[in-house]
RODO-2510 file (C-alpha; in nm, 4 decimals, decimal comma):
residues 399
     n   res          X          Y          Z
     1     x    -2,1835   -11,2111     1,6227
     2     x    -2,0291   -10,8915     1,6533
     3     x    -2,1748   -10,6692     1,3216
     4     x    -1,9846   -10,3262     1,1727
     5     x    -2,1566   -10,1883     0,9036
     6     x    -2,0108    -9,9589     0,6444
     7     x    -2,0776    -9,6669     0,7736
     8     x    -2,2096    -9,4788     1,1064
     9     x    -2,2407    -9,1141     1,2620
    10     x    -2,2391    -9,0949     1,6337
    11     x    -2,4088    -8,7921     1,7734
    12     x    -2,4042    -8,7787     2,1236
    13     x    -2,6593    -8,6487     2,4001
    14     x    -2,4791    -8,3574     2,3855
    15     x    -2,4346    -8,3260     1,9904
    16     x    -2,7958    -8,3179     1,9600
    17     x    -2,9044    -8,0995     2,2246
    18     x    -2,6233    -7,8527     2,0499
    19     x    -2,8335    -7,9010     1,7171
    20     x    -3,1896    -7,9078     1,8528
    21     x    -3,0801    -7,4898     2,0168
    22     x    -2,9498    -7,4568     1,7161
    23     x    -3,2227    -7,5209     1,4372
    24     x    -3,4470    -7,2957     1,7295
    25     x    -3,2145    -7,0323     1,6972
    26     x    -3,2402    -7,0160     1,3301
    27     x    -3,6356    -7,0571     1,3013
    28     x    -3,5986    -6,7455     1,5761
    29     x    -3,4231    -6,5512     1,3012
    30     x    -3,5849    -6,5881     1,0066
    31     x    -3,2798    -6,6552     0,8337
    32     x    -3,2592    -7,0116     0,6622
    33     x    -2,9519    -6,9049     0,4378
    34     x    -2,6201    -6,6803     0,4447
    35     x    -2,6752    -6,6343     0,7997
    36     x    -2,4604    -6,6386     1,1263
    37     x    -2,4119    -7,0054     1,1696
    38     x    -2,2886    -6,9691     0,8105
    39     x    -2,0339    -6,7134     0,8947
    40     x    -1,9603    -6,9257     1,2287
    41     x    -1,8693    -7,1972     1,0433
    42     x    -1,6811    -7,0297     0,7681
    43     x    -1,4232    -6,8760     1,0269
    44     x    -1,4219    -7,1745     1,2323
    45     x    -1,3064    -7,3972     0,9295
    46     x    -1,0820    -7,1528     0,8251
    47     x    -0,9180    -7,1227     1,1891
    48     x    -0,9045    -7,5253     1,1833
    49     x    -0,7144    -7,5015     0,8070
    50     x    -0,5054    -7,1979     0,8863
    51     x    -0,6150    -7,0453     0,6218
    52     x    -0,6861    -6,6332     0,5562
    53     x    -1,0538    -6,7050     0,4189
    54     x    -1,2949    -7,0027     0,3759
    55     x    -1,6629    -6,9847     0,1565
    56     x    -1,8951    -7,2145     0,2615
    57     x    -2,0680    -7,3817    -0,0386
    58     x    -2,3177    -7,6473    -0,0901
    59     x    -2,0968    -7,9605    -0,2108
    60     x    -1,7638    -8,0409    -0,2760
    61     x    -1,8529    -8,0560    -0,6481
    62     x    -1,9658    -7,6817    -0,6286
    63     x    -1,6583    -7,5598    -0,4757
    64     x    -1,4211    -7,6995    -0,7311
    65     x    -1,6429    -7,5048    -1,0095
    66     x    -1,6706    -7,2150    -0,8185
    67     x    -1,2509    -7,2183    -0,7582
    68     x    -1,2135    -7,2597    -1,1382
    69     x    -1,4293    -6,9636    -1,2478
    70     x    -1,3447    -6,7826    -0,9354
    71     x    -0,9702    -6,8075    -1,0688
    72     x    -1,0957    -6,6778    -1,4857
    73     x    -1,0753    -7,0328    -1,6105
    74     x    -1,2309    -7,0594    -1,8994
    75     x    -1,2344    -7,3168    -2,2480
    76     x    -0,8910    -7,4055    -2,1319
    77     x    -0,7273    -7,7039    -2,0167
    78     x    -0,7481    -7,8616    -1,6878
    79     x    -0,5226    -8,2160    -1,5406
    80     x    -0,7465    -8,4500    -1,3366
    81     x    -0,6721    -8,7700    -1,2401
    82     x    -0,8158    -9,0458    -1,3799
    83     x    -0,8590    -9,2288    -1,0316
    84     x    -1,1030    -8,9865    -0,8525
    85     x    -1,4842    -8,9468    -0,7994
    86     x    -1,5975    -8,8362    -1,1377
    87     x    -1,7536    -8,5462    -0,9747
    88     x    -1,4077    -8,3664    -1,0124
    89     x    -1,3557    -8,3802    -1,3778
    90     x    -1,7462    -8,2669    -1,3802
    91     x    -1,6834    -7,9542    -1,2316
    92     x    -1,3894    -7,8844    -1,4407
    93     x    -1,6878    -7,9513    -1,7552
    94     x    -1,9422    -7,7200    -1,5893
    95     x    -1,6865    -7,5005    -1,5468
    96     x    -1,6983    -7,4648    -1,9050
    97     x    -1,3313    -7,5987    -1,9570
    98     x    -1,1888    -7,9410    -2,0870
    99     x    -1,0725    -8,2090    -1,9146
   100     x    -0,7455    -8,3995    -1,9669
   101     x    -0,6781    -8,7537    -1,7139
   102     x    -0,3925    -8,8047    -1,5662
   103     x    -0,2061    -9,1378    -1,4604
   104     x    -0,1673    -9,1806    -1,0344
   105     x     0,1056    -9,3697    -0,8820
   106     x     0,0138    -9,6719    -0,6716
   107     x     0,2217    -9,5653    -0,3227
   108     x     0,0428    -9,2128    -0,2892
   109     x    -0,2733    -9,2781    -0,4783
   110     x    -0,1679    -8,9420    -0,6306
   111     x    -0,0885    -8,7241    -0,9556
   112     x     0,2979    -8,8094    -1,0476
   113     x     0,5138    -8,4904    -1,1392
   114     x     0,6226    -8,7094    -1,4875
   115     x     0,2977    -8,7992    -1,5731
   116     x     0,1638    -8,4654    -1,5491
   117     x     0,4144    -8,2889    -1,7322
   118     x     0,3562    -8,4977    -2,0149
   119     x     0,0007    -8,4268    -2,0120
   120     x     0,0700    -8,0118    -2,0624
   121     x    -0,0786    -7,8648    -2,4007
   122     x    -0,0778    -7,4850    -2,5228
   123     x    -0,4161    -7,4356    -2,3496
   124     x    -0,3474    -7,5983    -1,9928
   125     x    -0,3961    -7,3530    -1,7042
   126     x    -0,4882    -7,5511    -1,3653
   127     x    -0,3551    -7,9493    -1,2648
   128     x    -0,6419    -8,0605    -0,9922
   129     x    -0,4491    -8,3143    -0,6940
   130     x    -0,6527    -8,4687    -0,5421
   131     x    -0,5812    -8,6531    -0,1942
   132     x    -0,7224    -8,9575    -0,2469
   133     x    -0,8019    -9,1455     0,0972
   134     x    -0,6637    -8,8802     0,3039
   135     x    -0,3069    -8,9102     0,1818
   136     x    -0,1226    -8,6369     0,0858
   137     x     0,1402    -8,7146    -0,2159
   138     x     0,4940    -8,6427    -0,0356
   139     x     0,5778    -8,5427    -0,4367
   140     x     0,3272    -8,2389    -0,3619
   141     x     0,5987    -7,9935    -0,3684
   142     x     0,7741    -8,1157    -0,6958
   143     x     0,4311    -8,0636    -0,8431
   144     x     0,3418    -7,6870    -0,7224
   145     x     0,7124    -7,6118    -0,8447
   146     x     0,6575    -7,7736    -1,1993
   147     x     0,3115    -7,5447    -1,2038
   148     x     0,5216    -7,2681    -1,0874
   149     x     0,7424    -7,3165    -1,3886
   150     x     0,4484    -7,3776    -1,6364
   151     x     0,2002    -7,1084    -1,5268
   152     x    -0,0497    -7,3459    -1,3780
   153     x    -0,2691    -7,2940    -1,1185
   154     x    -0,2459    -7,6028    -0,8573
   155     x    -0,6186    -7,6609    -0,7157
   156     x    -0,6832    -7,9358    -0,4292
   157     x    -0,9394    -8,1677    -0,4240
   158     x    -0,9832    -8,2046    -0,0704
   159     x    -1,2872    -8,3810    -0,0367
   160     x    -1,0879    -8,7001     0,1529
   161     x    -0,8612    -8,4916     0,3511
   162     x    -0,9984    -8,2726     0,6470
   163     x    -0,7391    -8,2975     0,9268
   164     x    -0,4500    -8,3635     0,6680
   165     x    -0,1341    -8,2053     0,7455
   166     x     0,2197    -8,2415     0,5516
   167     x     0,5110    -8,0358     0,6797
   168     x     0,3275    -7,8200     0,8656
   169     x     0,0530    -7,7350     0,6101
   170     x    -0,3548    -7,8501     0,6029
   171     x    -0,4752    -7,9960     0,2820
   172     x    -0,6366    -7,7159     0,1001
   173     x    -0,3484    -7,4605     0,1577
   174     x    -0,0765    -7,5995    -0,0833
   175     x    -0,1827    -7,4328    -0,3390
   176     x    -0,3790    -7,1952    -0,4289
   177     x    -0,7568    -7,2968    -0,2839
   178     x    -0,8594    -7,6112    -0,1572
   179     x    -1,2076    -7,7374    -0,2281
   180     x    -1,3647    -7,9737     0,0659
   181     x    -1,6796    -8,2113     0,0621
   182     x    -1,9280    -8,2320     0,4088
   183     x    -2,1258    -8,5094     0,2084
   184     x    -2,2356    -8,7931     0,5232
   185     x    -1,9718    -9,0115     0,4309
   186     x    -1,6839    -8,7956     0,4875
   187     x    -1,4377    -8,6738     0,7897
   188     x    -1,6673    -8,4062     0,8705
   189     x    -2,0281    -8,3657     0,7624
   190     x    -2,2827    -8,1383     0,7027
   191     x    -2,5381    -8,3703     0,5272
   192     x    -2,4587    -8,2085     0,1818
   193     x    -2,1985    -7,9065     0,1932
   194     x    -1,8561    -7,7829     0,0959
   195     x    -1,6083    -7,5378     0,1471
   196     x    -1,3453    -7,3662    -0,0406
   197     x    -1,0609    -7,2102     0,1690
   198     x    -0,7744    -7,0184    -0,0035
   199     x    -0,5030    -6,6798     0,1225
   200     x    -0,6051    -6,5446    -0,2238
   201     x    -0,7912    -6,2680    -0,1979
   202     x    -0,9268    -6,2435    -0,5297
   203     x    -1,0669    -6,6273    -0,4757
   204     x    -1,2300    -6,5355    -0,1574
   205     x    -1,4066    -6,2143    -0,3417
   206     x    -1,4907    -6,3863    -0,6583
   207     x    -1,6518    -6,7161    -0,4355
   208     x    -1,8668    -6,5688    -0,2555
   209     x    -2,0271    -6,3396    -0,5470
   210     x    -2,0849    -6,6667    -0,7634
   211     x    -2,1737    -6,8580    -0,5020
   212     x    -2,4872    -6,6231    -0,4498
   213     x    -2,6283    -6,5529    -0,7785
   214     x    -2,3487    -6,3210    -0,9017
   215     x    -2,4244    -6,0892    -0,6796
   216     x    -2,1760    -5,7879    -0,6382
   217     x    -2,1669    -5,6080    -0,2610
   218     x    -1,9839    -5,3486    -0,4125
   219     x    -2,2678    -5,2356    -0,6202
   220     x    -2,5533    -5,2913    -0,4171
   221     x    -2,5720    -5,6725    -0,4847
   222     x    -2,7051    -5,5892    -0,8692
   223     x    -2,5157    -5,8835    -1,0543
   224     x    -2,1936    -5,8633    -1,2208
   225     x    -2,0942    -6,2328    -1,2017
   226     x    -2,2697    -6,5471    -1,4257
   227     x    -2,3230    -6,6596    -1,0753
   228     x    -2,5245    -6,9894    -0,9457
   229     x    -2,7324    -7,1090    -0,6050
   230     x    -2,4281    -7,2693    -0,4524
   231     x    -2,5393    -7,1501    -0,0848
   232     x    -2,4945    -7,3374     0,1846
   233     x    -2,8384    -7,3512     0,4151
   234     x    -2,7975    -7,2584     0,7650
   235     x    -2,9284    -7,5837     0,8848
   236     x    -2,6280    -7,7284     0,6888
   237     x    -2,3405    -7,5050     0,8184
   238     x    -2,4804    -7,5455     1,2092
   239     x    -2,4225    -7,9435     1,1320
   240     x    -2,0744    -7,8229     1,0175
   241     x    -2,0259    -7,6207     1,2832
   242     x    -2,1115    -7,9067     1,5486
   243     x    -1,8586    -8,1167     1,3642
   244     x    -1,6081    -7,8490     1,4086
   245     x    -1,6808    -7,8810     1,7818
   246     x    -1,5939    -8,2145     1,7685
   247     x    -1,3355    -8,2290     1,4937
   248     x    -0,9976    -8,3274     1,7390
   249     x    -1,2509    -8,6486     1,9164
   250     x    -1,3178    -8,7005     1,5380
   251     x    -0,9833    -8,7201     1,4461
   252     x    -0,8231    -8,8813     1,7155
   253     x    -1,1126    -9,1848     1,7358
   254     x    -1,0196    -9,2044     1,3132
   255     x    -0,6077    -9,1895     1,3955
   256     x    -0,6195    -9,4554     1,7162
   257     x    -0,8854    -9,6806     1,4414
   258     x    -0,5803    -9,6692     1,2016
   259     x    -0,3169    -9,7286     1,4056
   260     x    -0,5345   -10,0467     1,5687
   261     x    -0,5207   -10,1506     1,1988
   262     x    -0,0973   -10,0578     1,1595
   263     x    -0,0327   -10,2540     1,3959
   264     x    -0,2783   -10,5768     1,3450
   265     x    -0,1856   -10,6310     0,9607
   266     x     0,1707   -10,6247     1,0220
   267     x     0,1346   -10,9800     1,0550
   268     x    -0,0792   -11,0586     0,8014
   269     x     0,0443   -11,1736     0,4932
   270     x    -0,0962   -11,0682     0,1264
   271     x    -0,2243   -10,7160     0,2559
   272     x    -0,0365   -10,3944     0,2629
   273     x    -0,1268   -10,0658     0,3901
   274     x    -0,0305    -9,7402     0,1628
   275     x     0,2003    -9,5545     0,3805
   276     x     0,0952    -9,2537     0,4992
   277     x     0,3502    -8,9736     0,5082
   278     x     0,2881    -8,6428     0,7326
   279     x    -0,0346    -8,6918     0,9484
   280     x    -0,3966    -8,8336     0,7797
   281     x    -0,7758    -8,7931     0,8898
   282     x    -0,8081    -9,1406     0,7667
   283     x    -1,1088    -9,0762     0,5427
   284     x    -1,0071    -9,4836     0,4354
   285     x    -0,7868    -9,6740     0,5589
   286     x    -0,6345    -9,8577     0,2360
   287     x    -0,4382   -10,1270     0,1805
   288     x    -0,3310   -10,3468    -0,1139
   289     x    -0,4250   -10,7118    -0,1831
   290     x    -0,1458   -10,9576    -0,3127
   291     x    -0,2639   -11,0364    -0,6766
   292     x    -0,3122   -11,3905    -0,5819
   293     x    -0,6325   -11,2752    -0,3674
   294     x    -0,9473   -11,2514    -0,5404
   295     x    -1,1399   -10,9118    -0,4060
   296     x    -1,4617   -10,9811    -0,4974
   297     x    -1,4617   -11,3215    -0,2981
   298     x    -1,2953   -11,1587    -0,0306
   299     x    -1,5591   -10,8938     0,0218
   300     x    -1,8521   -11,1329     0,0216
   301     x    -1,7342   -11,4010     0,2244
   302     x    -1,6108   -11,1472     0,4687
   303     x    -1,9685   -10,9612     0,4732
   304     x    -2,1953   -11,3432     0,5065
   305     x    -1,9498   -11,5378     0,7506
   306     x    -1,8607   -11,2174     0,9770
   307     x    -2,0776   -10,9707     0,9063
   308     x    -1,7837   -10,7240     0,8162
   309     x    -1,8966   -10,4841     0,5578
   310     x    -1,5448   -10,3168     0,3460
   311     x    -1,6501    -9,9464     0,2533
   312     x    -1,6322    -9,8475    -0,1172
   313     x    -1,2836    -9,8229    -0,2839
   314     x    -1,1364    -9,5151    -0,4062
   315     x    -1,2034    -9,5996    -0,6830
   316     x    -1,3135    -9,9194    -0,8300
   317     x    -1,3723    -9,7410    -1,1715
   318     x    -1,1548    -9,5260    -1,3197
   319     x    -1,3052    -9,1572    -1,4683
   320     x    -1,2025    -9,1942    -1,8700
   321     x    -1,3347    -9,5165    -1,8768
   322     x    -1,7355    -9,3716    -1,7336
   323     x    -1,9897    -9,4465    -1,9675
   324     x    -2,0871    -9,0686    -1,9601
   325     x    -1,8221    -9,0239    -2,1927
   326     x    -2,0003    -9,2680    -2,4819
   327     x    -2,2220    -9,0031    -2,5238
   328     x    -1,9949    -8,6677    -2,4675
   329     x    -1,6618    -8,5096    -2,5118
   330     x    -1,4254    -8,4349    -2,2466
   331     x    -1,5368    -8,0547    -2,2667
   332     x    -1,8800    -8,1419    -2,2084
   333     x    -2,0137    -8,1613    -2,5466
   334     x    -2,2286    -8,3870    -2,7250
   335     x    -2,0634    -8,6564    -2,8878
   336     x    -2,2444    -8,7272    -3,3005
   337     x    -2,2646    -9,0963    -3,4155
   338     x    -1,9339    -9,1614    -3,1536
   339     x    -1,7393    -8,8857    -3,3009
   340     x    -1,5794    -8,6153    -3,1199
   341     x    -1,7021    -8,2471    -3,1639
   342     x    -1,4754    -8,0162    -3,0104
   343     x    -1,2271    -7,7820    -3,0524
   344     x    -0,9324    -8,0089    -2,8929
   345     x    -0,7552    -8,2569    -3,1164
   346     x    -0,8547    -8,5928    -3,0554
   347     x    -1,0983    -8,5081    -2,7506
   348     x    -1,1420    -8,8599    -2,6080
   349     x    -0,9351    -9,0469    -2,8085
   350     x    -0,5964    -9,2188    -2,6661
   351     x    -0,6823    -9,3172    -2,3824
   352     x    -0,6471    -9,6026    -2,3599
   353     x    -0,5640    -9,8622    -2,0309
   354     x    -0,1716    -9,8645    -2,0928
   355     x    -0,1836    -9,5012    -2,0514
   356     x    -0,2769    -9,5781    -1,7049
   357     x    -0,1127    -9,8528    -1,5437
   358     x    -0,0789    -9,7246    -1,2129
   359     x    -0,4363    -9,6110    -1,1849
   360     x    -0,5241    -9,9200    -1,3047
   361     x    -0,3307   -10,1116    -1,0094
   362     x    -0,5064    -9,9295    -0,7889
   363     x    -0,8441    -9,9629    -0,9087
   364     x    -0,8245   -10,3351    -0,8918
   365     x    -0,5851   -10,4126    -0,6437
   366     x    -0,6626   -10,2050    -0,2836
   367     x    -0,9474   -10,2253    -0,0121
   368     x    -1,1035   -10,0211     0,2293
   369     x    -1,1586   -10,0775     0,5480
   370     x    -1,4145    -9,9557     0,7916
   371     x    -1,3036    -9,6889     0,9763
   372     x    -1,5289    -9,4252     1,1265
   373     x    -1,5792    -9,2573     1,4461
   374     x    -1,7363    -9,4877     1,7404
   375     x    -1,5888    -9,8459     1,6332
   376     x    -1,4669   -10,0411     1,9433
   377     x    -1,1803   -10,2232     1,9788
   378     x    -1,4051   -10,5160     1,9761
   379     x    -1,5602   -10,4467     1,6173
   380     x    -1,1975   -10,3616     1,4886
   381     x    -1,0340   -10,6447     1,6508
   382     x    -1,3159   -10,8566     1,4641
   383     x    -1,2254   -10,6967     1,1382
   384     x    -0,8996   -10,8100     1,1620
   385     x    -0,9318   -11,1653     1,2245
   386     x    -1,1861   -11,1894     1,0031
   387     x    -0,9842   -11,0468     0,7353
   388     x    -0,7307   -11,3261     0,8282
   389     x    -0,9608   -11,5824     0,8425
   390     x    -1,0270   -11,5227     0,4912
   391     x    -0,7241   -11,4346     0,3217
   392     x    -0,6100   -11,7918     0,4809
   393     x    -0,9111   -11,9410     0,3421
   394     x    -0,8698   -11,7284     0,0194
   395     x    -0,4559   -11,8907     0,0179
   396     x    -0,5333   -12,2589     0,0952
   397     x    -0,7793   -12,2224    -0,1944
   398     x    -0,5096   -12,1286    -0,4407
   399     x    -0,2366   -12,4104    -0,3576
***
């Protein structure tokens, strides 16, 4: 029986012999950090984004800290939506600011214009979108104009989204930085790694001194900045820069996966694709079960009778409702005996599921599936009829 696991990177004959000169080339030099395959990779990303600058870091998690303190955020205010990997609102914590959730609406998987601008207090000075799945939020404009209006800064979480493009723009250069992830699972992957590209100057500066310690070039690298290791190795960025290489097969074997998958659920009833508007790397392909369909089932039976394994969702759990929070506040402090101790009014408190019905569709209502680059038409043709097979199964156990 035909098998497709969750996950798989291809590297080629010719990937690997590109890696193997590589890693010789940088054992030759004697530089394992902040070296030239760093720098290759930094201008090669930022030539793929269009953007003026990119800083290679070493997570997406890092780069959405660094863009925070790069931009003087500090104890301040920062919107986050509550369906995202937690690691976002953690960065906005280590940044040493607090964080306040936001609602997502179901046909974007995105921040809602309404739902942040109710969300706003005195103290607010950044609203973090994040492109959940690859999909870019065709409301993305409304948004930057409402921070435009407010004094926000508008920060992308663009872990999900290399290759992204809406009207003519990557994800990342909306507004003003864009913070990308090269963990294994996504688009493109360094093994761990990110990357913050932005056209703002004083970003770029301020990056790369905290990446490194603080340190200042314009005074002889003595430290000026309450910097942090946030380096990317050079082992990491020649990975990157390999992937860069192969970023438009990458893409295009993601696109043609997706549009195999377009085409084959159009006739299959109780499962709906988001629509995608502007052009999508596809980090997931998700679509929305009817409510009648029970996931959970769904999943199994389609990973022990096929051997179909559905990627994680995005996201099964919702951030306010983490059990980190049990034990802190939404600024990062300790919570005492389950009661808030922070200088925000009711830090953790109201928020509860009704403030988040949208997120909360989406949590329980959408799959992902596998989509990644080498998947024949064979293995996706069998993840479609497998999907069938079970959502009839699924339906004639309901009547």
């Amino acid at each position: 029986m035909i098998n497709v696991p969750i996950l798989q990177i291809p590297f080629d004959e010719d990937d690997r012999a590109f890696i193997h000169e590589g890693i010789e080339d940088i054992l030759d030099s004697g530089f394992l950090t902040s070296g030239k395959w760093t720098e290759r990779f930094e201008n090669s990303f930022a030539s793929f984004t269009d953007s003026k600058y990119c800083i290679a870091v070493n997570s997406g998690t890092a780069a959405i800290e660094v863009i925070l303190r790069a931009l003087g955020i500090n104890n301040s205010s920062v919107i986050v939506p509550t369906n995202t990997f937690l690691a976002t609102a953690l960065a906005v914590v280590h940044s040493g600011n607090h964080v306040i959730f936001s609602d997502s609406d179901p046909e974007t998987l995105s921040l809602t214009v309404d739902d942040v601008k109710r969300r706003i207090t005195d103290d607010t000075r950044a609203v973090i979108l994040v492109h959940i799945g690859g999909v870019i939020s065709p409301e993305w404009q409304d948004l930057k104009t409402l921070c435009e209006e407010k004094g926000l800064y508008l920060i992308e979480d663009c872990a999900h989204a290399h290759g992204c493009v809406i009207e003519g723009r990557h994800a990342g250069t909306l507004g003003v930085a864009g913070a990308f992830s090269f963990f294994p699972t996504k688009v493109f992957t360094s093994g761990e790694g990110g990357a913050i590209i932005t056209d703002n100057e004083d970003v770029f500066v301020n990056s790369r001194m905290i990446r490194n310690q603080g340190k200042n070039p314009d005074l002889g690298n003595q430290i000026s900045e309450m910097g942090h290791n946030f380096r990317m190795s050079e082992f990491g960025a020649l990975i990157a820069e390999q992937q860069m290489k192969k970023s438009a097969e990458i893409l295009s074997e993601r696109r043609n996966a997706a549009a195999f998958y377009d085409q084959a659920l159009l006739s299959l009833r109780g499962v709906t694709p988001v629509r995608i508007v502007g052009q999508s790397g596809y980090y997931k392909y998700v679509a929305y079960l009817d409510e009648w369909i029970d996931r959970d089932k769904l999943k199994v039976r389609l990973k022990e009778k096929y051997k179909v394994s559905l990627t994680g969702e995005v996201y099964s759990d919702l951030c306010h409702d983490e059990p980190v929070w049990d034990t802190y506040t939404f600024c990062g402090n300790v919570r005492e005996s389950g009661t808030s101790v922070c200088s925000h009014v009711n830090c953790n408190e109201g928020y509860g599921e009704a403030d988040f019905s949208g997120a909360k569709k989406i949590k329980q209502r959408h799959i992902c599936l596998p989509i990644y680059p080498g998947l024949t038409d064979d293995q996706l043709s069998h993840v479609t009829s497998s999907l069938g097979n079970i959502v009839s199964e699924l339906r004639t156990e309901d009547i």
